[in-house]
CHARMM internal coordinates of N, CA and C (Angstrom, degrees):
IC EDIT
DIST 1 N 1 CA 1.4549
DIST 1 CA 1 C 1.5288
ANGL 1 N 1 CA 1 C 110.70
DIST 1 C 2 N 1.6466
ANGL 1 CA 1 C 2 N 105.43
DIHE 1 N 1 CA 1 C 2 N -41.83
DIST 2 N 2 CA 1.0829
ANGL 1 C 2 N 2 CA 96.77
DIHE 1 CA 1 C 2 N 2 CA 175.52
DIST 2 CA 2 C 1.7701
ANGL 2 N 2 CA 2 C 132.79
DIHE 1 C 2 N 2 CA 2 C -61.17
DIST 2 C 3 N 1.0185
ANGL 2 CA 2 C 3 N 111.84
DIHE 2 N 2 CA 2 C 3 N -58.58
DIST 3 N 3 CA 1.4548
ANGL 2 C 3 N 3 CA 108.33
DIHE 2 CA 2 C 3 N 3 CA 144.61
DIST 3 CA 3 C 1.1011
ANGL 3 N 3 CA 3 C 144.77
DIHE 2 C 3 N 3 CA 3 C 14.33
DIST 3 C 4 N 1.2903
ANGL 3 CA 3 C 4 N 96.53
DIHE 3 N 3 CA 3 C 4 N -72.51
DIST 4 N 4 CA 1.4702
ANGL 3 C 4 N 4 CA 119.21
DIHE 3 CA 3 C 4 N 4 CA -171.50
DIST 4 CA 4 C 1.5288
ANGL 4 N 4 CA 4 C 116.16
DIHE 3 C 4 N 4 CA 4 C -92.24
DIST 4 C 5 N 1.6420
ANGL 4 CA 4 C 5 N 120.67
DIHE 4 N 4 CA 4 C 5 N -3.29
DIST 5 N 5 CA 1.3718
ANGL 4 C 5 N 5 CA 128.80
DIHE 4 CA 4 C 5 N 5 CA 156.42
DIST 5 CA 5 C 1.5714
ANGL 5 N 5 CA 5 C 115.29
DIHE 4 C 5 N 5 CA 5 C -94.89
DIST 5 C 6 N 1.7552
ANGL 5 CA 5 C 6 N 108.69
DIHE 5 N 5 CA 5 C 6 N 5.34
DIST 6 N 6 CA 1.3934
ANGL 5 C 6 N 6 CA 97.96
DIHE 5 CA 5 C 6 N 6 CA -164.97
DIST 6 CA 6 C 2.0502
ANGL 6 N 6 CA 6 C 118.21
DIHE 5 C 6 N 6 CA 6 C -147.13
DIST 6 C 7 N 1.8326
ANGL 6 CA 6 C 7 N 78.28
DIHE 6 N 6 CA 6 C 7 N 7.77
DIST 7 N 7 CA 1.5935
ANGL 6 C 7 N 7 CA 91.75
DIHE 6 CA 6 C 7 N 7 CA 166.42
DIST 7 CA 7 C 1.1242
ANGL 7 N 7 CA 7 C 113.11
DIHE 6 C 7 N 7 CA 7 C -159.90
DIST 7 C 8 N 1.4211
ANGL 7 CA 7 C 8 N 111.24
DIHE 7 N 7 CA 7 C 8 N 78.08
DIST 8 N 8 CA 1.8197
ANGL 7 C 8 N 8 CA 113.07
DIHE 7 CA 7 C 8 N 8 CA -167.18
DIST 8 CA 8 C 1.7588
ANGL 8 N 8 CA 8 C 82.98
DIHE 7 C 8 N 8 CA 8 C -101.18
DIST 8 C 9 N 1.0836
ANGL 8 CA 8 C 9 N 94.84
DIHE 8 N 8 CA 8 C 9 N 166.17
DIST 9 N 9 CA 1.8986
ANGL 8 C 9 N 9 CA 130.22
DIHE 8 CA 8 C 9 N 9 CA -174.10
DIST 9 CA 9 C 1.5667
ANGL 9 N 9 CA 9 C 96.54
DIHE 8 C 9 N 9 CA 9 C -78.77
DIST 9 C 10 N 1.2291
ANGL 9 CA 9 C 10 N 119.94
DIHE 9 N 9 CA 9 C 10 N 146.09
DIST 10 N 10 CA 1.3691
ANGL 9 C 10 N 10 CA 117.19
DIHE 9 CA 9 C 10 N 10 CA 160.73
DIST 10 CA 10 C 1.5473
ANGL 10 N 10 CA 10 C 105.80
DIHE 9 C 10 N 10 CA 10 C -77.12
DIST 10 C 11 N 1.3192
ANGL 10 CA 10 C 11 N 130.60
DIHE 10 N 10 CA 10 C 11 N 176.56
DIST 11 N 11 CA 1.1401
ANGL 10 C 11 N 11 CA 135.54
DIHE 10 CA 10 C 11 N 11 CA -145.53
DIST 11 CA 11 C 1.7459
ANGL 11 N 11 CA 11 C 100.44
DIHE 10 C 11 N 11 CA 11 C -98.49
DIST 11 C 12 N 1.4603
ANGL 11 CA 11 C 12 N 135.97
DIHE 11 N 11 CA 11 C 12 N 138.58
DIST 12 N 12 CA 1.1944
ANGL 11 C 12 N 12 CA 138.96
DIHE 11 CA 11 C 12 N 12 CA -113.49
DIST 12 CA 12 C 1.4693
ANGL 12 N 12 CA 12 C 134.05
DIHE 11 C 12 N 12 CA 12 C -5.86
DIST 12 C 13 N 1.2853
ANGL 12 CA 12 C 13 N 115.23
DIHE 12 N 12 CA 12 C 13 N 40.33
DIST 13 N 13 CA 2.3697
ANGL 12 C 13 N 13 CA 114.03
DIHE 12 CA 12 C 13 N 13 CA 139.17
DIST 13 CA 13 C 1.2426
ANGL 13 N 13 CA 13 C 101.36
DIHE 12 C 13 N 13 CA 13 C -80.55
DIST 13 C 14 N 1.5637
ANGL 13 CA 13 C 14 N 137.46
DIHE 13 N 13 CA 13 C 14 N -11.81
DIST 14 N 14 CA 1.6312
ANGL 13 C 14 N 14 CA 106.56
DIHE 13 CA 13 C 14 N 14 CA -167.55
DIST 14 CA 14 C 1.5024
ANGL 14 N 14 CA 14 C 91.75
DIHE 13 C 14 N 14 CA 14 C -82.37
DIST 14 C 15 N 1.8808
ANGL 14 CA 14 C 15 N 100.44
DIHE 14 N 14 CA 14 C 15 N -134.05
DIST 15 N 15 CA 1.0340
ANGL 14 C 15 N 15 CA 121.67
DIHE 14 CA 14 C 15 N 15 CA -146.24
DIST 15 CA 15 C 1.4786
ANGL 15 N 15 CA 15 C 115.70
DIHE 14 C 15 N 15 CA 15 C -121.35
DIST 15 C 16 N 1.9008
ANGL 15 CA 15 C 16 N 98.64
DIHE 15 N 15 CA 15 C 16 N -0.49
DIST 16 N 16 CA 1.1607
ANGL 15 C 16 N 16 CA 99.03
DIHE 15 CA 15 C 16 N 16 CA -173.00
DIST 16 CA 16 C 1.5606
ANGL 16 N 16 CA 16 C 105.93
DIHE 15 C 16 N 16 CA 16 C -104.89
DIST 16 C 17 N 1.7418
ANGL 16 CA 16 C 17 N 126.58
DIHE 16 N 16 CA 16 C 17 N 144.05
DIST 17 N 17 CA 1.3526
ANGL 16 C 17 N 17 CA 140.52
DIHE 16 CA 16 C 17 N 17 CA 151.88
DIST 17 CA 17 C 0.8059
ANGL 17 N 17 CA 17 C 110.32
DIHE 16 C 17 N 17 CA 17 C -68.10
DIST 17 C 18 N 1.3989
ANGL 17 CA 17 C 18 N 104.61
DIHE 17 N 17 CA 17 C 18 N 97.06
DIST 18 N 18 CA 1.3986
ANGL 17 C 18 N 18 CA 119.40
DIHE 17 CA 17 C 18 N 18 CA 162.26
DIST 18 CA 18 C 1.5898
ANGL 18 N 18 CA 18 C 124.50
DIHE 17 C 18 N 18 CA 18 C -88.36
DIST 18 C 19 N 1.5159
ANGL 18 CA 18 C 19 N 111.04
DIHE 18 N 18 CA 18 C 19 N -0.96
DIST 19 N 19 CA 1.5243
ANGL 18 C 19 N 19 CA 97.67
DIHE 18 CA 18 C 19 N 19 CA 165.65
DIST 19 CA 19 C 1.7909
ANGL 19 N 19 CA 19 C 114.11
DIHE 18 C 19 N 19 CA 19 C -82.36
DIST 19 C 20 N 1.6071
ANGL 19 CA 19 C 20 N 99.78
DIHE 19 N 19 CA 19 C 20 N -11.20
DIST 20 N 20 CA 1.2989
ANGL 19 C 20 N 20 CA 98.92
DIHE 19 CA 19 C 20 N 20 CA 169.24
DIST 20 CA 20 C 1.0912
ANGL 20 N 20 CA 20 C 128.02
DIHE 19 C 20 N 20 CA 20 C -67.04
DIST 20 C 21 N 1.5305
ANGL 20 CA 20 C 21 N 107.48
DIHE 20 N 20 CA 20 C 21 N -59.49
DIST 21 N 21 CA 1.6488
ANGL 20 C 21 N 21 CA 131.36
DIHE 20 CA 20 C 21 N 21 CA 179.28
DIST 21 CA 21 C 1.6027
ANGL 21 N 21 CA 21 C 107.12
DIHE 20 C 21 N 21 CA 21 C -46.32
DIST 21 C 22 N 1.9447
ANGL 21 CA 21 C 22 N 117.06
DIHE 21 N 21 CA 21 C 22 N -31.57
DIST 22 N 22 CA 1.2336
ANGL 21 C 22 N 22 CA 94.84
DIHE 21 CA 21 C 22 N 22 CA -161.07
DIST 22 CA 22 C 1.7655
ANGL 22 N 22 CA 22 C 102.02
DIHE 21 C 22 N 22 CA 22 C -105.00
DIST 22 C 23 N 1.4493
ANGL 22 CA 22 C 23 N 91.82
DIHE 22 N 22 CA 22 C 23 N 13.86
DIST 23 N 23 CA 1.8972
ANGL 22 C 23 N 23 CA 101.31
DIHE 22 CA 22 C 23 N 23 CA -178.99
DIST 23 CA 23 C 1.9211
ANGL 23 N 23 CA 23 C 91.63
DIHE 22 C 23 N 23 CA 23 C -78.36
DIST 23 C 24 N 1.4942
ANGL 23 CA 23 C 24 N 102.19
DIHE 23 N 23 CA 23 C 24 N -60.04
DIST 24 N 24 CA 1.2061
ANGL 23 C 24 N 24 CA 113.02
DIHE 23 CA 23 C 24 N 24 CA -160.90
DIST 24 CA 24 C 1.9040
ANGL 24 N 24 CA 24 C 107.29
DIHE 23 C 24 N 24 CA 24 C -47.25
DIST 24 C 25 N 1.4946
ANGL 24 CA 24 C 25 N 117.56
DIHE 24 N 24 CA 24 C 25 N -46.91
DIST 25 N 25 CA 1.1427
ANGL 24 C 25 N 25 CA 113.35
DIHE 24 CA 24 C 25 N 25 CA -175.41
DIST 25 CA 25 C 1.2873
ANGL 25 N 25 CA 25 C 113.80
DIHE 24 C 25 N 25 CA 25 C -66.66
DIST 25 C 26 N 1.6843
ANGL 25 CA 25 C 26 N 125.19
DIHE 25 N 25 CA 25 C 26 N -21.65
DIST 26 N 26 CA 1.3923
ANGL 25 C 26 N 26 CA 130.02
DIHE 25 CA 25 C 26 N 26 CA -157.82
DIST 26 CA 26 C 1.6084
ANGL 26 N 26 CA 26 C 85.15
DIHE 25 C 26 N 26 CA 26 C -82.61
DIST 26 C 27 N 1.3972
ANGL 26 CA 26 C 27 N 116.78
DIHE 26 N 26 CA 26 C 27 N -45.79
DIST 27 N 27 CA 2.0954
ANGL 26 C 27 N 27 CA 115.86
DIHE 26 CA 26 C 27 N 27 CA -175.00
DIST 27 CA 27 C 1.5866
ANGL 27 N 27 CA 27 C 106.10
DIHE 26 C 27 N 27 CA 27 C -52.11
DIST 27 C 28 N 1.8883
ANGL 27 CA 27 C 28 N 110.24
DIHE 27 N 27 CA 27 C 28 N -41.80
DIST 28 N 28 CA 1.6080
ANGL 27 C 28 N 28 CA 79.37
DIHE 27 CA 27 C 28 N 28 CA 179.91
DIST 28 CA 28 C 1.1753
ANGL 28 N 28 CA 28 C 103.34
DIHE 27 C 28 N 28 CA 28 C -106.44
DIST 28 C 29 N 0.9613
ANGL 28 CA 28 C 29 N 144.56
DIHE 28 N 28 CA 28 C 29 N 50.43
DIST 29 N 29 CA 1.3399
ANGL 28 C 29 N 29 CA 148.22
DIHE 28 CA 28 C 29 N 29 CA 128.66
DIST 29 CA 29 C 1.3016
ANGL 29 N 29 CA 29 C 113.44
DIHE 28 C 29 N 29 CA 29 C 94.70
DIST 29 C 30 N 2.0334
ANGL 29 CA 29 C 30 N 113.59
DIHE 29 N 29 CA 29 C 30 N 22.27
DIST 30 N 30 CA 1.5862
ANGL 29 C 30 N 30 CA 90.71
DIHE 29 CA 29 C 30 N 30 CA 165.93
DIST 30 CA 30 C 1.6708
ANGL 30 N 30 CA 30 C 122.22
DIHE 29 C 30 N 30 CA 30 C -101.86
DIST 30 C 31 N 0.9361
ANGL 30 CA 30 C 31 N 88.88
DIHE 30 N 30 CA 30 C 31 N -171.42
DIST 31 N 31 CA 1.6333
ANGL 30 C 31 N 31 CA 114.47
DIHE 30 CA 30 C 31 N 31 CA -179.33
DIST 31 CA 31 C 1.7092
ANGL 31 N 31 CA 31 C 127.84
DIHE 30 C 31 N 31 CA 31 C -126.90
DIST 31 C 32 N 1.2793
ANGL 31 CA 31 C 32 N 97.18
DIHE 31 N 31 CA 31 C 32 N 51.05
DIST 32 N 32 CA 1.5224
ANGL 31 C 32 N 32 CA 96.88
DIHE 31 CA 31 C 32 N 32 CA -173.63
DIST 32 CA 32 C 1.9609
ANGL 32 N 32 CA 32 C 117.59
DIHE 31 C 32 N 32 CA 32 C -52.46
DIST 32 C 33 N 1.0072
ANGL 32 CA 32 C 33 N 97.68
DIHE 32 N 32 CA 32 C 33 N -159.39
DIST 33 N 33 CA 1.5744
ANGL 32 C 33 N 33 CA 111.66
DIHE 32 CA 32 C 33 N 33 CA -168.59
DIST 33 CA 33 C 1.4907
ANGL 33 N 33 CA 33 C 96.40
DIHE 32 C 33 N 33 CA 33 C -125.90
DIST 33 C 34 N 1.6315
ANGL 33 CA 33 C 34 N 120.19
DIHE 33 N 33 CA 33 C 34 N 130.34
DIST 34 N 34 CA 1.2538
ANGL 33 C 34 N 34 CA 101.80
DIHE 33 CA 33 C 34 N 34 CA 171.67
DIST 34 CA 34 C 1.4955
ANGL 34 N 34 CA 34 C 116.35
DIHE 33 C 34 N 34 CA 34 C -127.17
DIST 34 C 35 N 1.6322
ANGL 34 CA 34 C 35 N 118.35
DIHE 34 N 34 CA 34 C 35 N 151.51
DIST 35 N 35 CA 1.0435
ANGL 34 C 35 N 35 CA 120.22
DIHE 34 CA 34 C 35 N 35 CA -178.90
DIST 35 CA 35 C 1.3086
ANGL 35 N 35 CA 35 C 125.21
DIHE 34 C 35 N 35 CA 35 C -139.26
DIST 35 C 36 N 1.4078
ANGL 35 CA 35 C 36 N 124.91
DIHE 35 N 35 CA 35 C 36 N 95.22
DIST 36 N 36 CA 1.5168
ANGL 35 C 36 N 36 CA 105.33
DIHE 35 CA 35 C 36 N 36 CA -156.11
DIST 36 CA 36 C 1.4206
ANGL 36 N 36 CA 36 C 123.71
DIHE 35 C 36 N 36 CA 36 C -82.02
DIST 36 C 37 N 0.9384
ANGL 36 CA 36 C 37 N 127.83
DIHE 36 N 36 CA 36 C 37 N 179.20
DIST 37 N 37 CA 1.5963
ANGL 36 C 37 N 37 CA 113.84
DIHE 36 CA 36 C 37 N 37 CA -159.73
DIST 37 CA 37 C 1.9879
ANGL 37 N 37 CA 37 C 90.53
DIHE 36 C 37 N 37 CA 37 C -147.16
DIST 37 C 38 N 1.4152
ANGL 37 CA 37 C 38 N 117.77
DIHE 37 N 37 CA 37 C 38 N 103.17
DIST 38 N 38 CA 1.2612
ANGL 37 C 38 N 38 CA 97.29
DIHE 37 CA 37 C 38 N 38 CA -178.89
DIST 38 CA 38 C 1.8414
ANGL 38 N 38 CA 38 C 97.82
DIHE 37 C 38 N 38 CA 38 C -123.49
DIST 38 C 39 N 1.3290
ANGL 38 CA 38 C 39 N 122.27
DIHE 38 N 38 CA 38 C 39 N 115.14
DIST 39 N 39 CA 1.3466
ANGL 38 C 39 N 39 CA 131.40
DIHE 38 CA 38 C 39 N 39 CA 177.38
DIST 39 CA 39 C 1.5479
ANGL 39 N 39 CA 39 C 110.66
DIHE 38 C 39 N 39 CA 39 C -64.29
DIST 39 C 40 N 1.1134
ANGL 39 CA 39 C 40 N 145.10
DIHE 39 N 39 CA 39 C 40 N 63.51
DIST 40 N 40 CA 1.6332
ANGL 39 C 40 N 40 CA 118.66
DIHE 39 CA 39 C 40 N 40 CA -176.44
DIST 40 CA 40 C 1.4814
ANGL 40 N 40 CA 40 C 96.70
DIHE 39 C 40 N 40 CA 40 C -129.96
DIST 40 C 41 N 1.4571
ANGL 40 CA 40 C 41 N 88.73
DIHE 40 N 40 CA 40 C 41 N 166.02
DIST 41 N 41 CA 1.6996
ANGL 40 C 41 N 41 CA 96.68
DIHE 40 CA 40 C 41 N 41 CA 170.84
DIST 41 CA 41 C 0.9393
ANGL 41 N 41 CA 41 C 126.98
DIHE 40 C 41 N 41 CA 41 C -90.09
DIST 41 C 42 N 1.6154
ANGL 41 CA 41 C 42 N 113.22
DIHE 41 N 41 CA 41 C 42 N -37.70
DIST 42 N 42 CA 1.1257
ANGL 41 C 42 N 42 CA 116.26
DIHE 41 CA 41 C 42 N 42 CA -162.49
DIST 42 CA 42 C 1.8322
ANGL 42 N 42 CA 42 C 95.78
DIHE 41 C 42 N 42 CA 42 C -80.96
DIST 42 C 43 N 0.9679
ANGL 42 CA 42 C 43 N 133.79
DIHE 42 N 42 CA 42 C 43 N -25.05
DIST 43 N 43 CA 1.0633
ANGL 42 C 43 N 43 CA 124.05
DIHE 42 CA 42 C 43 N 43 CA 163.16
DIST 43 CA 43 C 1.4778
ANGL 43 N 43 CA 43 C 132.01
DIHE 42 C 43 N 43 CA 43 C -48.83
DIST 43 C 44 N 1.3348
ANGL 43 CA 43 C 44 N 102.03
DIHE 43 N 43 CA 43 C 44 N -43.36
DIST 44 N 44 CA 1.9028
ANGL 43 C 44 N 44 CA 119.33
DIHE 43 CA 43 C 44 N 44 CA 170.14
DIST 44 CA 44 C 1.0792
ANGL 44 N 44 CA 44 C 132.36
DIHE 43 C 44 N 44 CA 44 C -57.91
DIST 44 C 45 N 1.7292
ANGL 44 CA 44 C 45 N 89.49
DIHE 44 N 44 CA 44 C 45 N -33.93
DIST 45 N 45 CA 1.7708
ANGL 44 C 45 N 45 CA 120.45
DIHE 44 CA 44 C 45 N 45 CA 164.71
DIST 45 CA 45 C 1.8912
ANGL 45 N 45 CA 45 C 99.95
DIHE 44 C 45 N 45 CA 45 C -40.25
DIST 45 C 46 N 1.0161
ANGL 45 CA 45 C 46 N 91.34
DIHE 45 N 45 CA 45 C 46 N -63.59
DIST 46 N 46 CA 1.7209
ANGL 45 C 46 N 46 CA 103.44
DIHE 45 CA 45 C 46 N 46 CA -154.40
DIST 46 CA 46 C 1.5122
ANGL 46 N 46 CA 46 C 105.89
DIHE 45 C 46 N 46 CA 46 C -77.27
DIST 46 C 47 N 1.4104
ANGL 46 CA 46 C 47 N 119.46
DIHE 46 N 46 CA 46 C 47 N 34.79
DIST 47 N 47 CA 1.0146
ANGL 46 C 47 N 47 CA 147.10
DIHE 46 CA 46 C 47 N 47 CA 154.70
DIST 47 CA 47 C 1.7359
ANGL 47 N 47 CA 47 C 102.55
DIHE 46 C 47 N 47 CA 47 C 72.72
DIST 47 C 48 N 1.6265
ANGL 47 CA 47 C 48 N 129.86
DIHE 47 N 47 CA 47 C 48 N -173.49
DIST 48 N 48 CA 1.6564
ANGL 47 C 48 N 48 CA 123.86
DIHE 47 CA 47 C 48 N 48 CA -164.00
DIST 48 CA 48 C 1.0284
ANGL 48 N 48 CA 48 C 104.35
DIHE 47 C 48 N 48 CA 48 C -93.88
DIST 48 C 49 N 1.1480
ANGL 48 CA 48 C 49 N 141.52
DIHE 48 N 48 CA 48 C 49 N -13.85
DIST 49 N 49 CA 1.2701
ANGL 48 C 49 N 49 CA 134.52
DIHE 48 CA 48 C 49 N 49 CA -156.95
DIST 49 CA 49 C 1.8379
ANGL 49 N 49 CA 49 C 91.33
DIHE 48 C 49 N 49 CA 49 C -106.88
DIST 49 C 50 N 1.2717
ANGL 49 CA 49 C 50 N 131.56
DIHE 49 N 49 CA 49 C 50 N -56.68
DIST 50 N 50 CA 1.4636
ANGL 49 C 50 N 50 CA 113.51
DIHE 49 CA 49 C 50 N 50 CA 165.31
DIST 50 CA 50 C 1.0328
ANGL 50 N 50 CA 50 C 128.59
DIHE 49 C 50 N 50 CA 50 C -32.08
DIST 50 C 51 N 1.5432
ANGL 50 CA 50 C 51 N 111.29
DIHE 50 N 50 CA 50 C 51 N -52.88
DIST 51 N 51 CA 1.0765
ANGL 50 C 51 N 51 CA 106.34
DIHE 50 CA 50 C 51 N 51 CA -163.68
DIST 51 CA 51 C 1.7902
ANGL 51 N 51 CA 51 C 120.47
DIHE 50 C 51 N 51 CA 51 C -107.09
DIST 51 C 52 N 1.0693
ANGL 51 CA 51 C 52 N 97.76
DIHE 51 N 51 CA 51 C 52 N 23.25
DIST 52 N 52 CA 1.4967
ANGL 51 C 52 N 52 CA 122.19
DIHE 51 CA 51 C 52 N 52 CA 152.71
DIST 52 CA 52 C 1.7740
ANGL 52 N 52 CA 52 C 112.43
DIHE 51 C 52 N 52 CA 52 C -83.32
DIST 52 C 53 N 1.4465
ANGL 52 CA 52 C 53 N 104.22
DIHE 52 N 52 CA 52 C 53 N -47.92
DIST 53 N 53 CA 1.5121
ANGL 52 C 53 N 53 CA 88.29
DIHE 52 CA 52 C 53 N 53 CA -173.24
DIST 53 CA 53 C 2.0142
ANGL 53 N 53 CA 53 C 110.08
DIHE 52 C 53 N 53 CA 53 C -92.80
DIST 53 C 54 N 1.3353
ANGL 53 CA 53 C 54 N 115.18
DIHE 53 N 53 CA 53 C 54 N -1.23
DIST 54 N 54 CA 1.3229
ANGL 53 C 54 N 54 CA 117.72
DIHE 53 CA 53 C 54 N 54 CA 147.55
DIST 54 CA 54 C 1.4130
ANGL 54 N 54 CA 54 C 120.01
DIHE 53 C 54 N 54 CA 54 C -48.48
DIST 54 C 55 N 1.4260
ANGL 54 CA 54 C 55 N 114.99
DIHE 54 N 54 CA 54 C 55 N -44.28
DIST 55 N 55 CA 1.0815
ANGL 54 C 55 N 55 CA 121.51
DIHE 54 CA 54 C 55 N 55 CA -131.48
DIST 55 CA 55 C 1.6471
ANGL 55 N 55 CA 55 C 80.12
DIHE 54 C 55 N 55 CA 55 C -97.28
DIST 55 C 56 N 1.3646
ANGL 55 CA 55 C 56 N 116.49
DIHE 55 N 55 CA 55 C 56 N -59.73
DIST 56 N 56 CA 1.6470
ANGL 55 C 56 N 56 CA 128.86
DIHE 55 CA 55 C 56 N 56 CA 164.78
DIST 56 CA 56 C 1.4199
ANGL 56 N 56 CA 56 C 96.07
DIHE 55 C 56 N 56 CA 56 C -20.65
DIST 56 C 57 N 1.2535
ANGL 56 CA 56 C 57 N 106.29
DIHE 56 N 56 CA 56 C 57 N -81.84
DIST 57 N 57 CA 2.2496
ANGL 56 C 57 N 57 CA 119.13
DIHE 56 CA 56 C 57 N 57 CA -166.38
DIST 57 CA 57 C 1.3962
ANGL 57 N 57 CA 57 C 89.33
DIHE 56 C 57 N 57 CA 57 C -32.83
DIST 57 C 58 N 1.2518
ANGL 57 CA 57 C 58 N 127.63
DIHE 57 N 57 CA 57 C 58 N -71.11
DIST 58 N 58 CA 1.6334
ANGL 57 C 58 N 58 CA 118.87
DIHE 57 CA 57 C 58 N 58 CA -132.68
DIST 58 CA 58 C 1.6682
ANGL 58 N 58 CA 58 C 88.02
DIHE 57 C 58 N 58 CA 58 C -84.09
DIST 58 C 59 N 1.7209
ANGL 58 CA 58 C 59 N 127.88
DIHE 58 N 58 CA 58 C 59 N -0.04
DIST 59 N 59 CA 1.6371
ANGL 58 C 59 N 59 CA 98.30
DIHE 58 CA 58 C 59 N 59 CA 174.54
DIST 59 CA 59 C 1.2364
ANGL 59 N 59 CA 59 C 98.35
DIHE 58 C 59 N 59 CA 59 C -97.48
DIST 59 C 60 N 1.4871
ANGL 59 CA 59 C 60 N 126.38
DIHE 59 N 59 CA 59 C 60 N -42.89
DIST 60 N 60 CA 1.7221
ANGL 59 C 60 N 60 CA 123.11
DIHE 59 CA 59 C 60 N 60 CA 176.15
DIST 60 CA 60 C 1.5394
ANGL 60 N 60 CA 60 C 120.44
DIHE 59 C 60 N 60 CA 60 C -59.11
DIST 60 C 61 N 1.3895
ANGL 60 CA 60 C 61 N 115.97
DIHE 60 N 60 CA 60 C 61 N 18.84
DIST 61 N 61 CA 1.0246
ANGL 60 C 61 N 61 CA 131.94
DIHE 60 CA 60 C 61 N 61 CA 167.46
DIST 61 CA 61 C 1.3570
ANGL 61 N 61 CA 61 C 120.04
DIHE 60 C 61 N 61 CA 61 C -105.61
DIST 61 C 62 N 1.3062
ANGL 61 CA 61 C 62 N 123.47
DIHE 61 N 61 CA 61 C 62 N -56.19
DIST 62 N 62 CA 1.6618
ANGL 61 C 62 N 62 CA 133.36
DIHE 61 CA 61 C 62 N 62 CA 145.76
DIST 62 CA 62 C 1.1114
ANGL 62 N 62 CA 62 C 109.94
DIHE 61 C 62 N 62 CA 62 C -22.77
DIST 62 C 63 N 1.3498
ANGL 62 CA 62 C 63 N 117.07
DIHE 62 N 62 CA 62 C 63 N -69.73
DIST 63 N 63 CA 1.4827
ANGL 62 C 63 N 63 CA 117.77
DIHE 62 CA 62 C 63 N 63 CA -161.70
DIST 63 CA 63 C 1.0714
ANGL 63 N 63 CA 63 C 107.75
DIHE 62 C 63 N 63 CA 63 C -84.21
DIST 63 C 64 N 1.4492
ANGL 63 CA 63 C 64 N 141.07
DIHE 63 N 63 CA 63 C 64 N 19.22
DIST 64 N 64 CA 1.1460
ANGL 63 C 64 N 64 CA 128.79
DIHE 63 CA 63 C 64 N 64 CA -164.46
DIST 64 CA 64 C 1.5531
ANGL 64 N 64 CA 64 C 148.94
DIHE 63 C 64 N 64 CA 64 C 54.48
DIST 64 C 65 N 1.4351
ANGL 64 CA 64 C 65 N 97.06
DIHE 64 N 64 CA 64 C 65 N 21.36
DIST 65 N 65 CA 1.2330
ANGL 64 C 65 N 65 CA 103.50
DIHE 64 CA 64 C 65 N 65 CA -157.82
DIST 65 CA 65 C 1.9760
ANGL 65 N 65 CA 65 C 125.00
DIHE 64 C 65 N 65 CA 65 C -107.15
END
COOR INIT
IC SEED 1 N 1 CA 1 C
IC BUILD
């Protein structure tokens, strides 16, 4: 448990396809809100402002944006 509140992946290293996931939502037509949520340390380490715009890169990257 612990773990898993305290070294999550920035948003595409895991495991999920997300060009899938974000085909599938675009067919039925939603539009969620997104917010990523990344728990790590070693990220926190490198103080908020890094790892805010890490955290930014790896979602405007997902999404294509």
């Amino acid at each position: 448990m612990m773990e898993s509140m305290t070294n999550r992946l920035l948003p595409g290293e895991g495991e999920v396809d997300w060009p899938a996931l974000l085909g599938i939502l675009d067919e039925i037509g939603a539009d969620p809100i997104w917010a990523p949520e990344v728990f790590n340390v070693a990220l926190l380490e490198e103080g908020p402002v890094s790892m805010a715009r890490r955290v930014r890169d790896a979602t405007r990257k997902i999404l294509g944006l």
